[in-house]
HTML snippet that shows the backbone in 3Dmol.js (N, CA, C, O; Angstrom):
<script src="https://3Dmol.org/build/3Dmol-min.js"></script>
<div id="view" style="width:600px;height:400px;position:relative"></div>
<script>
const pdb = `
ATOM      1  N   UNK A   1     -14.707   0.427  -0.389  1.00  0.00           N
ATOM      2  CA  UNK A   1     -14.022  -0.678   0.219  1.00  0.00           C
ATOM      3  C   UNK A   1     -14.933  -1.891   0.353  1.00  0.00           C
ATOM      4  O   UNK A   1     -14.436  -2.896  -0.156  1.00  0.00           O
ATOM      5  N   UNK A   2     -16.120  -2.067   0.896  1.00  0.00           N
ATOM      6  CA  UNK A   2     -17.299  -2.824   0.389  1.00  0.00           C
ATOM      7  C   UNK A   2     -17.271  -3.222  -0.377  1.00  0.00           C
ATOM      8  O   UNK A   2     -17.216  -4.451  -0.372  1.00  0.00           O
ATOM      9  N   UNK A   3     -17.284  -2.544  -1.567  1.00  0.00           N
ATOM     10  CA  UNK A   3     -17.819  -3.616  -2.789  1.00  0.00           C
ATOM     11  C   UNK A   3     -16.841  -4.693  -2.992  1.00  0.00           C
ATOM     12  O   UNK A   3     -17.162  -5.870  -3.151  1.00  0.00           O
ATOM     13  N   UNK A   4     -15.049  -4.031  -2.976  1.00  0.00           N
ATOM     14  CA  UNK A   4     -14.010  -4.510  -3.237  1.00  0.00           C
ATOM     15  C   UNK A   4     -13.859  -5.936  -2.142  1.00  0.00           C
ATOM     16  O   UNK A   4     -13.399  -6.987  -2.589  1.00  0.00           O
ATOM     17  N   UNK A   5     -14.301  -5.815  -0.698  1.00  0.00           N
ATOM     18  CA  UNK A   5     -14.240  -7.265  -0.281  1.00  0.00           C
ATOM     19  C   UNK A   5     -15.376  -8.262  -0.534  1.00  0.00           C
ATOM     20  O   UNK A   5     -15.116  -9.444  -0.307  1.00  0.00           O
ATOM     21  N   UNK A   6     -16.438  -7.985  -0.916  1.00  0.00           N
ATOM     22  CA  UNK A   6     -17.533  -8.147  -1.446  1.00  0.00           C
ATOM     23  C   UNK A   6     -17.051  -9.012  -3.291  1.00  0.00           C
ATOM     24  O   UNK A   6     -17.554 -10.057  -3.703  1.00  0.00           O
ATOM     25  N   UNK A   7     -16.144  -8.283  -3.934  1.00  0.00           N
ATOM     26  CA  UNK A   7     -15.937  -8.980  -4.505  1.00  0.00           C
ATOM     27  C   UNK A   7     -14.852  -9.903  -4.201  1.00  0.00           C
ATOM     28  O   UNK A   7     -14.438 -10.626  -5.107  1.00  0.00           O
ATOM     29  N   UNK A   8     -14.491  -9.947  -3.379  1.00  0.00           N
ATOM     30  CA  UNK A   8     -12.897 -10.746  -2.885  1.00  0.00           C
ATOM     31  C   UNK A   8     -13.699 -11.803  -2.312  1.00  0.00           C
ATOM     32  O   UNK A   8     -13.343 -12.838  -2.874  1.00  0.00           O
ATOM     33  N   UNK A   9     -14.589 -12.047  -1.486  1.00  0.00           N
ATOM     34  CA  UNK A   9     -15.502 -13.023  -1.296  1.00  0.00           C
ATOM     35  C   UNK A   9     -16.205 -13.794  -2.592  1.00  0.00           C
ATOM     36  O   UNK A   9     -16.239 -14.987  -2.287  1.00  0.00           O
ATOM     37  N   UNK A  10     -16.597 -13.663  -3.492  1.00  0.00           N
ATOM     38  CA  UNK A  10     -17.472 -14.051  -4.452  1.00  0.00           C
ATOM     39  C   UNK A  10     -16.505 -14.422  -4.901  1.00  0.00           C
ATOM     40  O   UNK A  10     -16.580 -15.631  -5.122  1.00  0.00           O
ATOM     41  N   UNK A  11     -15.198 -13.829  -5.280  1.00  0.00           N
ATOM     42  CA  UNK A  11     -14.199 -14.961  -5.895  1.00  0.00           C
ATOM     43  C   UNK A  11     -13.687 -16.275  -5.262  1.00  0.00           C
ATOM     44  O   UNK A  11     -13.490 -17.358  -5.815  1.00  0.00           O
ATOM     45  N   UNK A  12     -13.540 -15.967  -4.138  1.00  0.00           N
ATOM     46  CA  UNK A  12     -13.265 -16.829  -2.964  1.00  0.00           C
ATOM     47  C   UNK A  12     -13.862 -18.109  -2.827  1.00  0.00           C
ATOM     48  O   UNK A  12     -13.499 -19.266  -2.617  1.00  0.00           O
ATOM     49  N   UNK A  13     -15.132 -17.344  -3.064  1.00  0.00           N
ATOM     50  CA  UNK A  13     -16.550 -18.598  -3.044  1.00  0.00           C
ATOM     51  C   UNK A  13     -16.741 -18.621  -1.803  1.00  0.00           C
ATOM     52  O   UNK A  13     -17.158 -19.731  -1.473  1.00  0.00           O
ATOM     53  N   UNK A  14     -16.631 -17.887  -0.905  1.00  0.00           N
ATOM     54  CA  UNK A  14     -16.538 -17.758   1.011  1.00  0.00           C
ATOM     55  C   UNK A  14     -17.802 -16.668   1.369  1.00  0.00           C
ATOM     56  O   UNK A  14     -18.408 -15.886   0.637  1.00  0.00           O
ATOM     57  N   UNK A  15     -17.912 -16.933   2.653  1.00  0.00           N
ATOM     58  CA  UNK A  15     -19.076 -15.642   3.185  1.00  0.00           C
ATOM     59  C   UNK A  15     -18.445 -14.550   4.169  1.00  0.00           C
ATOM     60  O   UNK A  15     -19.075 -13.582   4.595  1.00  0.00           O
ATOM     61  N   UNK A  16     -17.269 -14.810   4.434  1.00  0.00           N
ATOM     62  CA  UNK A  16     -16.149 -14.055   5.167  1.00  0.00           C
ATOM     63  C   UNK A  16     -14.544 -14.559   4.913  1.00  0.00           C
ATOM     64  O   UNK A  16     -13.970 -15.618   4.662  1.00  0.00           O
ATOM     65  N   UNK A  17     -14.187 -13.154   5.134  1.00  0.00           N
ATOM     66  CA  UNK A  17     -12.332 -13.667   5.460  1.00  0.00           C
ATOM     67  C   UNK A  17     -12.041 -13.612   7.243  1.00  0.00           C
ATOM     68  O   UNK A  17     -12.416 -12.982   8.232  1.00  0.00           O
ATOM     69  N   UNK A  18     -11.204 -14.617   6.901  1.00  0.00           N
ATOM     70  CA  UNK A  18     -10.722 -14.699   8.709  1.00  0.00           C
ATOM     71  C   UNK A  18      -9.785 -13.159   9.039  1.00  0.00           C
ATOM     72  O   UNK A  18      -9.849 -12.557  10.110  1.00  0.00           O
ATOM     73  N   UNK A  19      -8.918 -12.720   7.817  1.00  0.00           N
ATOM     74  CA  UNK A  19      -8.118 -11.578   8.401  1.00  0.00           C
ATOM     75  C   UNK A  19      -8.164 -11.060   7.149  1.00  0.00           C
ATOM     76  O   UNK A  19      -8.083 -11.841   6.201  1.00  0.00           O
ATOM     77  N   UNK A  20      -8.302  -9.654   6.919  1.00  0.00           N
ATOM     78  CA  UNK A  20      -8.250  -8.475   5.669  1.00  0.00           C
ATOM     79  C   UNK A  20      -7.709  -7.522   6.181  1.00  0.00           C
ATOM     80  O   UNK A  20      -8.205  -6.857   7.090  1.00  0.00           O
ATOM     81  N   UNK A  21      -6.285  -7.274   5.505  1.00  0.00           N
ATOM     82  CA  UNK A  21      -5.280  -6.192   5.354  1.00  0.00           C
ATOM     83  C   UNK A  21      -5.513  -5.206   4.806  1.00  0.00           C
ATOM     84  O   UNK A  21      -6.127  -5.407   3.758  1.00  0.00           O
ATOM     85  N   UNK A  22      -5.242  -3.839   5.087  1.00  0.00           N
ATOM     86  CA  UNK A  22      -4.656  -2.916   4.416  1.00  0.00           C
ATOM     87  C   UNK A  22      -2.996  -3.060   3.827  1.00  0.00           C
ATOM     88  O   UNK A  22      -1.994  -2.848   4.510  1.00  0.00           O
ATOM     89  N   UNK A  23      -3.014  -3.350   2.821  1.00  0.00           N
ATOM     90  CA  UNK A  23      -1.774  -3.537   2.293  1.00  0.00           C
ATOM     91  C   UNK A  23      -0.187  -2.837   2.816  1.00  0.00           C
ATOM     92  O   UNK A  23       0.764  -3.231   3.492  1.00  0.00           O
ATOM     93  N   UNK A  24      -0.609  -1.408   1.958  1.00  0.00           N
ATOM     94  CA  UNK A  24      -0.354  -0.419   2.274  1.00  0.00           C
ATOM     95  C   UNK A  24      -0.954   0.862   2.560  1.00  0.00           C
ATOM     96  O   UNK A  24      -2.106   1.192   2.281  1.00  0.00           O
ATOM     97  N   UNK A  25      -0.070   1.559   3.143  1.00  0.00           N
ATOM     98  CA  UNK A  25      -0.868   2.731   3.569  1.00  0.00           C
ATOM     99  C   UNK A  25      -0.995   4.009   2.546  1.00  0.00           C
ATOM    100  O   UNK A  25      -1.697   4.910   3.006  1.00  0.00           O
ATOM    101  N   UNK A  26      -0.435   4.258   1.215  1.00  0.00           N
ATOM    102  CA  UNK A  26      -0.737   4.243   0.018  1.00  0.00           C
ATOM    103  C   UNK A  26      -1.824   4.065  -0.902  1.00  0.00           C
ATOM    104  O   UNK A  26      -2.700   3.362  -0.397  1.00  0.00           O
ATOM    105  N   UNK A  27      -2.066   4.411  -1.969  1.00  0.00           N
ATOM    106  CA  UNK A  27      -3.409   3.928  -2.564  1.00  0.00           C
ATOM    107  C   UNK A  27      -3.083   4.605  -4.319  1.00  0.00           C
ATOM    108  O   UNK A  27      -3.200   5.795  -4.609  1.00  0.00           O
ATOM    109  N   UNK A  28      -2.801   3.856  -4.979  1.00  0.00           N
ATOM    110  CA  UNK A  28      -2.356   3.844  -6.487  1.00  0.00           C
ATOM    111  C   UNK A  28      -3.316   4.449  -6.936  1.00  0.00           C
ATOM    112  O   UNK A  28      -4.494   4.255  -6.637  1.00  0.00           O
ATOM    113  N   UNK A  29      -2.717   5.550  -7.997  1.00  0.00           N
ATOM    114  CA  UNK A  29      -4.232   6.210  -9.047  1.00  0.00           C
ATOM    115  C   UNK A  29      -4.641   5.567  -9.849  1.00  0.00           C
ATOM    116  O   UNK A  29      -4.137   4.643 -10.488  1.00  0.00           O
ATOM    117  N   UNK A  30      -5.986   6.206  -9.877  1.00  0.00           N
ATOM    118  CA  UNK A  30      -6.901   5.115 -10.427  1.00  0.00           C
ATOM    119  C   UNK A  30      -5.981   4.393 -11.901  1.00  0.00           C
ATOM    120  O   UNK A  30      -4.973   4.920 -12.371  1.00  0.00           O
ATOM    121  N   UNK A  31      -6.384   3.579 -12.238  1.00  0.00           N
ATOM    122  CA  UNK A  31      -5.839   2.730 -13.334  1.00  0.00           C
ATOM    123  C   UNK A  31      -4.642   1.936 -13.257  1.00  0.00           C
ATOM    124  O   UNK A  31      -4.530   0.983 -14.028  1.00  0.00           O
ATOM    125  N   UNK A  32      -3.503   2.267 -12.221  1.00  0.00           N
ATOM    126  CA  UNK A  32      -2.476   1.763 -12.345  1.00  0.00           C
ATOM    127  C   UNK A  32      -2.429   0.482 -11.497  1.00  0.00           C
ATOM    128  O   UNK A  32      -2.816   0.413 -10.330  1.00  0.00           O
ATOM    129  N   UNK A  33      -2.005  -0.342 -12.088  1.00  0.00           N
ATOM    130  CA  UNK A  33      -1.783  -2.036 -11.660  1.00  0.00           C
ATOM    131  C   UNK A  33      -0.436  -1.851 -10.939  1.00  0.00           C
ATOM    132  O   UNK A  33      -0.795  -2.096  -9.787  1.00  0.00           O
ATOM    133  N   UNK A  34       0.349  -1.690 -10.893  1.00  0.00           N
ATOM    134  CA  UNK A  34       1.719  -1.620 -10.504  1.00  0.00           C
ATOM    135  C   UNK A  34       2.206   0.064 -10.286  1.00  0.00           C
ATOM    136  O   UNK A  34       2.388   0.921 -11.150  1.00  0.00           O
ATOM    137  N   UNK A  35       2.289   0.123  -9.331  1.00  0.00           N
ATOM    138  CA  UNK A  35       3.012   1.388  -8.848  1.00  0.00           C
ATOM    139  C   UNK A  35       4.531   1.543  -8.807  1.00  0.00           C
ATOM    140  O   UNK A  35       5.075   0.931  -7.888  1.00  0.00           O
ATOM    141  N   UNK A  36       5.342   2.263  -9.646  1.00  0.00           N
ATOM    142  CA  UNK A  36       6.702   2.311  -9.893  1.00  0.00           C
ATOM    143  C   UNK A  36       7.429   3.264  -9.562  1.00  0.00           C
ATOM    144  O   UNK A  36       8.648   3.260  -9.736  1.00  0.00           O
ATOM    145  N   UNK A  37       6.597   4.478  -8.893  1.00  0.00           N
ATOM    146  CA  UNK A  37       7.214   5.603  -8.680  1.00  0.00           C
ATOM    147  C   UNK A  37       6.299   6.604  -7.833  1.00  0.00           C
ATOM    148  O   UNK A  37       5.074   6.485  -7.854  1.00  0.00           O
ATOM    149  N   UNK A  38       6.859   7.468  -7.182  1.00  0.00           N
ATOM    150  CA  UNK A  38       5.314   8.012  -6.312  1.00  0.00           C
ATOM    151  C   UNK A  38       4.801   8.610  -7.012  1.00  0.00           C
ATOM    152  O   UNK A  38       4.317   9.509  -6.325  1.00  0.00           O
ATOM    153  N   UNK A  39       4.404   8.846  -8.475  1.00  0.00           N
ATOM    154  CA  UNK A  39       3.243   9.898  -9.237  1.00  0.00           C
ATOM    155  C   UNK A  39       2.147   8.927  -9.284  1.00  0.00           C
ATOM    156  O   UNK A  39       0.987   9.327  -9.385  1.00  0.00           O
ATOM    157  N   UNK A  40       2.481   7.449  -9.208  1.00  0.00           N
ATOM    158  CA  UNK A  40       1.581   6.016  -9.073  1.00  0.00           C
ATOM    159  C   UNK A  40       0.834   5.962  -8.380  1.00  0.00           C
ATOM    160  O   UNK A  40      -0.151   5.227  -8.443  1.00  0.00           O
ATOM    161  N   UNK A  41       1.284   7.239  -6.968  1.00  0.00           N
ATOM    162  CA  UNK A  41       0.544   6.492  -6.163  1.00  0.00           C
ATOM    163  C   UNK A  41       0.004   8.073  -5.104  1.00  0.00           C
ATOM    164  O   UNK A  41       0.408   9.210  -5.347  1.00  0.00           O
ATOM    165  N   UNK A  42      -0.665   7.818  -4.318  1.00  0.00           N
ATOM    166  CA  UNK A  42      -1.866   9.327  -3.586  1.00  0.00           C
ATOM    167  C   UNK A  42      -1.892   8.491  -2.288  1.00  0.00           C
ATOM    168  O   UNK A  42      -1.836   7.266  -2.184  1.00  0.00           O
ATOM    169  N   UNK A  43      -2.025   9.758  -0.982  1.00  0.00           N
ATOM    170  CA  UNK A  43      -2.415   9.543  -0.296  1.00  0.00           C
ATOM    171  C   UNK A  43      -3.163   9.167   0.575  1.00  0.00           C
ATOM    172  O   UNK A  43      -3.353  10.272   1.084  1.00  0.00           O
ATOM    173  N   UNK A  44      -3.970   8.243   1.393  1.00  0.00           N
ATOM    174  CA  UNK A  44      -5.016   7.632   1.903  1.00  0.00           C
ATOM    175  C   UNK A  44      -5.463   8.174   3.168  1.00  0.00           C
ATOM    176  O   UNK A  44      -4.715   7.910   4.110  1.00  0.00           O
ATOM    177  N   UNK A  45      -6.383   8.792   3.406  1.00  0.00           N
ATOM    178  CA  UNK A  45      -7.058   9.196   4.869  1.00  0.00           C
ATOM    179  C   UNK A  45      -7.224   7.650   6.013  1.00  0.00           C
ATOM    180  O   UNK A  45      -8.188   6.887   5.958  1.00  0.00           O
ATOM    181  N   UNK A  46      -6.056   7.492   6.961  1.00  0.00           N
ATOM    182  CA  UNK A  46      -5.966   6.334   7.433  1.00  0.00           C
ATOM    183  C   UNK A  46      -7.293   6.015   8.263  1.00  0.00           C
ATOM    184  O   UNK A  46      -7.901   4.945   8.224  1.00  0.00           O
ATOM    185  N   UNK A  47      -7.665   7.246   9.093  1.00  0.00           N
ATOM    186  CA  UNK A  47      -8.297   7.280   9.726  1.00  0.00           C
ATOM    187  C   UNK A  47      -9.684   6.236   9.143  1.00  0.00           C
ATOM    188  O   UNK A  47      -9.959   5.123   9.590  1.00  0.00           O
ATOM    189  N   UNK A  48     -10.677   7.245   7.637  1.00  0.00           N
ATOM    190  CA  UNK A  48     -11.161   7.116   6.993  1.00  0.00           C
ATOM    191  C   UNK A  48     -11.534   5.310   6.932  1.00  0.00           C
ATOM    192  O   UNK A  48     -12.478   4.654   7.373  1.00  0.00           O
ATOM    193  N   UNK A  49     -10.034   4.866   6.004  1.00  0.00           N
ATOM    194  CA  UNK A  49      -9.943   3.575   5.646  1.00  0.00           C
ATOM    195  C   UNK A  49     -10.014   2.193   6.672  1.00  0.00           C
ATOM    196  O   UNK A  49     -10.381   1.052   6.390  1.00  0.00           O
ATOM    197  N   UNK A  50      -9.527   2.740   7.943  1.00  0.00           N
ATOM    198  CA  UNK A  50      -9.672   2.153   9.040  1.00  0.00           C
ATOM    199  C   UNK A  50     -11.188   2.145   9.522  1.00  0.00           C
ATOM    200  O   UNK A  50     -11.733   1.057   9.708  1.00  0.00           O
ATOM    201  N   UNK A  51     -11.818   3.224   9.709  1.00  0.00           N
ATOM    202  CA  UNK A  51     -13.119   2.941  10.057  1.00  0.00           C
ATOM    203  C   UNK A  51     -14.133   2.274   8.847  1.00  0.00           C
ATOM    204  O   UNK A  51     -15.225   1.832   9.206  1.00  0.00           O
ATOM    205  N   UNK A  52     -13.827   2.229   7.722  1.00  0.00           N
ATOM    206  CA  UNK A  52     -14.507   1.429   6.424  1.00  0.00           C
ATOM    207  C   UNK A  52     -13.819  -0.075   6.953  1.00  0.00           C
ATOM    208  O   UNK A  52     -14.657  -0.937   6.688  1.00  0.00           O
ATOM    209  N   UNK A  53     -13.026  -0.486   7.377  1.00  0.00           N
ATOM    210  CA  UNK A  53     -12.538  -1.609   7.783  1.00  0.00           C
ATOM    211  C   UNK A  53     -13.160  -2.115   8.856  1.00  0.00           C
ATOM    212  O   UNK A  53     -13.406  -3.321   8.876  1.00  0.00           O
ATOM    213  N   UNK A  54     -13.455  -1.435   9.736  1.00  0.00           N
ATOM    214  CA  UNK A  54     -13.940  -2.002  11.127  1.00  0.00           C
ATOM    215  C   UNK A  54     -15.792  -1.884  10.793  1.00  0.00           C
ATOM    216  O   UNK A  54     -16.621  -2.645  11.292  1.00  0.00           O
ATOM    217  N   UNK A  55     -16.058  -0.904   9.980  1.00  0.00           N
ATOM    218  CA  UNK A  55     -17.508  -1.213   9.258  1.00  0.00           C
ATOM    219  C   UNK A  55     -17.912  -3.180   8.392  1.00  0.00           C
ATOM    220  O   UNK A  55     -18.922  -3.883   8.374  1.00  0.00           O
ATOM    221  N   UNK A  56     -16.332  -3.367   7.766  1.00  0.00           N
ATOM    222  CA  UNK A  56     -16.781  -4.463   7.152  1.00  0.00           C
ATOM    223  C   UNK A  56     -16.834  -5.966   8.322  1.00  0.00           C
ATOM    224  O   UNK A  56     -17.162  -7.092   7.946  1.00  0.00           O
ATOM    225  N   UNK A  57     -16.462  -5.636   9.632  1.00  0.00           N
ATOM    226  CA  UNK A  57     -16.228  -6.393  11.132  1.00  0.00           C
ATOM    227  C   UNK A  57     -17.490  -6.386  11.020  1.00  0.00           C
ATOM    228  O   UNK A  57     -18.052  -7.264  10.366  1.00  0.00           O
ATOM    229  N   UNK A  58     -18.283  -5.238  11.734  1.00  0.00           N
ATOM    230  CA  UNK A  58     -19.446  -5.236  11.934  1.00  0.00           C
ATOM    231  C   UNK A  58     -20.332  -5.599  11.067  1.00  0.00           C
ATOM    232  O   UNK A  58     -21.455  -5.780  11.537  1.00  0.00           O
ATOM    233  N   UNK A  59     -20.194  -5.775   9.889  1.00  0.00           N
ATOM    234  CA  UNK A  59     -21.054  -6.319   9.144  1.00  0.00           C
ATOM    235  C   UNK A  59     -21.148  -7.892   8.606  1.00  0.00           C
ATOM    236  O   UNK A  59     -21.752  -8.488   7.714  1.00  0.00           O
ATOM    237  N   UNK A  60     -20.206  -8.219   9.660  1.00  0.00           N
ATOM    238  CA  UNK A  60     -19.793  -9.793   9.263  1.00  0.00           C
ATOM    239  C   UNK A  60     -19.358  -9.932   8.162  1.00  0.00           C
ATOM    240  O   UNK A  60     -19.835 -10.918   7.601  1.00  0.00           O
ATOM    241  N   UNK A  61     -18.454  -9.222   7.424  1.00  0.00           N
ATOM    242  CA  UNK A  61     -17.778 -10.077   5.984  1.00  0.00           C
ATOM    243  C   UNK A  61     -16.164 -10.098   6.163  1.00  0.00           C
ATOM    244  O   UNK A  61     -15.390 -10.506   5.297  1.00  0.00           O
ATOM    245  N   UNK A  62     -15.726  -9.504   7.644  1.00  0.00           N
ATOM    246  CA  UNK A  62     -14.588 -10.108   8.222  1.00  0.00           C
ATOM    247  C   UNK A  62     -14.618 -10.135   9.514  1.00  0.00           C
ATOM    248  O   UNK A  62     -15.208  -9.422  10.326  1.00  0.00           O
ATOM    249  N   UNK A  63     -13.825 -11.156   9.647  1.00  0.00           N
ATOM    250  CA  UNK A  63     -13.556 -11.425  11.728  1.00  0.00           C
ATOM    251  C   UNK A  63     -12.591 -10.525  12.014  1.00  0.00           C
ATOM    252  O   UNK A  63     -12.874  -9.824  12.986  1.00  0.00           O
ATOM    253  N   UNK A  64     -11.435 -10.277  11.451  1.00  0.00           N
ATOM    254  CA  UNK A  64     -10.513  -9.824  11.558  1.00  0.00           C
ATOM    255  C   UNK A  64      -9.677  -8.928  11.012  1.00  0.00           C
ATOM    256  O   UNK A  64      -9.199  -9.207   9.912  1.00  0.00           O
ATOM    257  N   UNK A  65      -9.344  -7.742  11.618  1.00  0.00           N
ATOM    258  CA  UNK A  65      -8.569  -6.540  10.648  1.00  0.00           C
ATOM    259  C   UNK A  65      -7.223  -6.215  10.952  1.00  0.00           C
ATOM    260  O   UNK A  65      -6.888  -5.917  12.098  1.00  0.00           O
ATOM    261  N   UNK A  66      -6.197  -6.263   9.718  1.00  0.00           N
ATOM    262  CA  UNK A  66      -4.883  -5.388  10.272  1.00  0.00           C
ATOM    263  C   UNK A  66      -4.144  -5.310   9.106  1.00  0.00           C
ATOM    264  O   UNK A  66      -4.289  -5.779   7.977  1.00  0.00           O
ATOM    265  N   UNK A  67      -2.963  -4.308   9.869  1.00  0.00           N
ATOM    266  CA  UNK A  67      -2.404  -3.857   8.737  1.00  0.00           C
ATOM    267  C   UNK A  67      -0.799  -4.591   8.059  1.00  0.00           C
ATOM    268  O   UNK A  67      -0.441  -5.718   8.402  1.00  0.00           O
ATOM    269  N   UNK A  68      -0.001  -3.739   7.099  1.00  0.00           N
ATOM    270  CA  UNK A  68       0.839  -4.495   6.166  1.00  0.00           C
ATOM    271  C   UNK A  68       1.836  -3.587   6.218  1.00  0.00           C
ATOM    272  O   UNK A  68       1.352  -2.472   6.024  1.00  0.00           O
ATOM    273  N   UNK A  69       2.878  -3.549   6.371  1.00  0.00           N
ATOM    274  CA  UNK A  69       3.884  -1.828   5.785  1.00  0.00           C
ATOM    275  C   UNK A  69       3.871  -0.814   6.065  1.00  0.00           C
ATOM    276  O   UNK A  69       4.299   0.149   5.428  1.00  0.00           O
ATOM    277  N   UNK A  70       3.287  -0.847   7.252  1.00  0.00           N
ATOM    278  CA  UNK A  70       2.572   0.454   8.570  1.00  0.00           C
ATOM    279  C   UNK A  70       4.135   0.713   9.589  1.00  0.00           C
ATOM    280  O   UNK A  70       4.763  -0.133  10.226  1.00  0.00           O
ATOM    281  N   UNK A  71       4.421   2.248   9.420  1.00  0.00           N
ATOM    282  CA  UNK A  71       5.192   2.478  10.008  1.00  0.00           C
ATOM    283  C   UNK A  71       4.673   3.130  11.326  1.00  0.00           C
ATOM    284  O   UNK A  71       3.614   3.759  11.312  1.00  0.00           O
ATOM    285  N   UNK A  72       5.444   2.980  12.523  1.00  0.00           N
ATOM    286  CA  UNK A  72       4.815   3.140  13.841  1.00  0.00           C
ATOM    287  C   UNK A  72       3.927   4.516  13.892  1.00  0.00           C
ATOM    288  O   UNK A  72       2.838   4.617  14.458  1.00  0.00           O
ATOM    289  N   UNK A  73       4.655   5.614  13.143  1.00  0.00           N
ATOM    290  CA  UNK A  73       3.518   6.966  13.335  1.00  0.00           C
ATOM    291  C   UNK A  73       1.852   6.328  12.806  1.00  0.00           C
ATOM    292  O   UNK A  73       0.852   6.163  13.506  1.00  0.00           O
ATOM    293  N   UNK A  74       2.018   6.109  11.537  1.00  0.00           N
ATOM    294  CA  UNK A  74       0.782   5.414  11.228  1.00  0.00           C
ATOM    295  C   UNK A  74       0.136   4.158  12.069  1.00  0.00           C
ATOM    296  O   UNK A  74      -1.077   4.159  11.862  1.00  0.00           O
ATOM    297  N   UNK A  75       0.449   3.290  12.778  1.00  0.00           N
ATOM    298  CA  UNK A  75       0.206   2.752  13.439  1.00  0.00           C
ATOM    299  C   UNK A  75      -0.473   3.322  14.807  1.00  0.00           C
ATOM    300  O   UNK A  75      -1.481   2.850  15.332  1.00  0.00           O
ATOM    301  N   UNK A  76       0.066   4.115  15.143  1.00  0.00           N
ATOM    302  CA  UNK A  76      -0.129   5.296  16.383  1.00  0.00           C
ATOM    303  C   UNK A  76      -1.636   6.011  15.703  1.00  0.00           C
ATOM    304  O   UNK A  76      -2.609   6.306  16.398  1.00  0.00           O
ATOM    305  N   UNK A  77      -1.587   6.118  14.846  1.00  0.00           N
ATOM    306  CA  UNK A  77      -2.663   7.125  13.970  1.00  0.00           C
ATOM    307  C   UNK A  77      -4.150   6.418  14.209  1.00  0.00           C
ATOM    308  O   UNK A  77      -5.203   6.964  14.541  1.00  0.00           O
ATOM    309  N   UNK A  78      -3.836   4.794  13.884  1.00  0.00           N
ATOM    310  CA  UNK A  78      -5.080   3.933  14.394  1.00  0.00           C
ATOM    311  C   UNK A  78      -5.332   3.845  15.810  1.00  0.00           C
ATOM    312  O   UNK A  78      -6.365   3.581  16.426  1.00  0.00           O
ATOM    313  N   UNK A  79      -4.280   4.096  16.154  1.00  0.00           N
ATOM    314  CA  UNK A  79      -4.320   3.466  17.898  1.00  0.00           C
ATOM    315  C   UNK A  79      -5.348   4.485  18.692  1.00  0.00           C
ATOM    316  O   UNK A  79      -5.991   4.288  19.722  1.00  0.00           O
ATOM    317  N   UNK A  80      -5.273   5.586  17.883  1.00  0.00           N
ATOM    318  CA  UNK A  80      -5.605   6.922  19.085  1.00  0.00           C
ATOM    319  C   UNK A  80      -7.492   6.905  18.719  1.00  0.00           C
ATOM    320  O   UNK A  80      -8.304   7.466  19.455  1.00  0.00           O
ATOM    321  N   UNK A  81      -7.927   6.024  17.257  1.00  0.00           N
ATOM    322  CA  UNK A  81      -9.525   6.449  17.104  1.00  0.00           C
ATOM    323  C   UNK A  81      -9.810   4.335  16.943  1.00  0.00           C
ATOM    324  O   UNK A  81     -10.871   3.741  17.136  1.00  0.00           O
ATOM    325  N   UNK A  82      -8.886   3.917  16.674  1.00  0.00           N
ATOM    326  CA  UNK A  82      -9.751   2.484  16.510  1.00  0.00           C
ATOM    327  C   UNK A  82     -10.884   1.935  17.634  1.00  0.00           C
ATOM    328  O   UNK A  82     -10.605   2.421  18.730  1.00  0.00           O
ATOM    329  N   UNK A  83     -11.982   1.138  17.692  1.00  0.00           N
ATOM    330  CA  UNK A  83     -13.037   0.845  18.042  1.00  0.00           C
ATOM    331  C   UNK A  83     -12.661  -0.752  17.804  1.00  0.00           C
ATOM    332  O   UNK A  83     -12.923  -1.551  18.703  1.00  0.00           O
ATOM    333  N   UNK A  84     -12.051  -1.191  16.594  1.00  0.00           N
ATOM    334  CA  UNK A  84     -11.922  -2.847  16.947  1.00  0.00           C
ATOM    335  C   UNK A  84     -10.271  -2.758  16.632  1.00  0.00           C
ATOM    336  O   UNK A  84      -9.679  -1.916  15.956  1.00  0.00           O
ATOM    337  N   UNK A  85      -9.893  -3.576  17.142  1.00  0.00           N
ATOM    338  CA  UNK A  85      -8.124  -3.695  17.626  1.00  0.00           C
ATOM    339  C   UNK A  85      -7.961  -4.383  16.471  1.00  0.00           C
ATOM    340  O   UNK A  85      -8.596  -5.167  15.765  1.00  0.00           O
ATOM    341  N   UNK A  86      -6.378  -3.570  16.514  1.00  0.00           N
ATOM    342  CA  UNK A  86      -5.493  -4.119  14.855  1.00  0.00           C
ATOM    343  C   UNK A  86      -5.207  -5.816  15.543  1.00  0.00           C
ATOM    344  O   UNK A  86      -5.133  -5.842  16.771  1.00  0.00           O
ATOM    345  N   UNK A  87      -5.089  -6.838  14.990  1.00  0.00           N
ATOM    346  CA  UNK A  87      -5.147  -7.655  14.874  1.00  0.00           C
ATOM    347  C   UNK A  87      -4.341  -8.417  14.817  1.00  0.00           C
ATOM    348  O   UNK A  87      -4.134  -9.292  15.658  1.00  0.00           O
ATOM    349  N   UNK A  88      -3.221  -8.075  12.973  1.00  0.00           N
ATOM    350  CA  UNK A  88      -2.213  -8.211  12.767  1.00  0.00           C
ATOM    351  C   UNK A  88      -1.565  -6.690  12.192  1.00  0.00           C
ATOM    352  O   UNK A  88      -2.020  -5.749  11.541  1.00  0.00           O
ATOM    353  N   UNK A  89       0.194  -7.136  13.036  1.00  0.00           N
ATOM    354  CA  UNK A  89       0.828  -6.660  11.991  1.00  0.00           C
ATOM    355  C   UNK A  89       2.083  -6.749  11.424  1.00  0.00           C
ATOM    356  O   UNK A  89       3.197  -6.585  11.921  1.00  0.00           O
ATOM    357  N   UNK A  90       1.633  -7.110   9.999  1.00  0.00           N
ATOM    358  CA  UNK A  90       2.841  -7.727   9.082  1.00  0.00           C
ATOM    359  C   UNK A  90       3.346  -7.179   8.803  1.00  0.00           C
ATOM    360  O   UNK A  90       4.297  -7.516   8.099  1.00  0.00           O
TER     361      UNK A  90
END
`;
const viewer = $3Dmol.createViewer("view");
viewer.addModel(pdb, "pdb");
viewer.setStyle({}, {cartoon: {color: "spectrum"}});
viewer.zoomTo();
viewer.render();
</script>
């Protein structure tokens, strides 16, 4: 997840984002650009991805974290281990 905002910055031309989403709570196999069907797409350890998120807080390459297409169980899922508060959610 690092490298990936790491490169989202360098494109940017920025030294941080003000807010970085988890899209979805989903995560497409490797290669696929467009997900069309669920064989497209694998499950994500929220927990996991959430604390790689609140790692990129602490490391200053975002102010701000939250999520996208998060249904309340999953939402609940962050609530019970997060350390920096969801932020947004879209």
């Amino acid at each position: 997840m690092r490298q990936a905002c790491e490169n989202t910055l360098k494109e940017l031309k920025t030294d941080y984002l003000d807010l970085y989403l988890i899209h979805f709570p989903v995560s497409f196999q490797h290669g696929v650009k467009e997900a069309t069907s669920l064989k497209h797409m694998t499950d994500v350890n929220l927990e996991e991805t959430w604390k790689a998120m609140e790692q990129l807080v602490k490391d200053g390459l975002v102010k701000n974290i939250g999520v996208s297409n998060f249904e309340i169980e999953e939402i609940q899922r962050i609530l019970k281990m997060n350390t920096v508060p969801i932020a947004c959610n879209q």
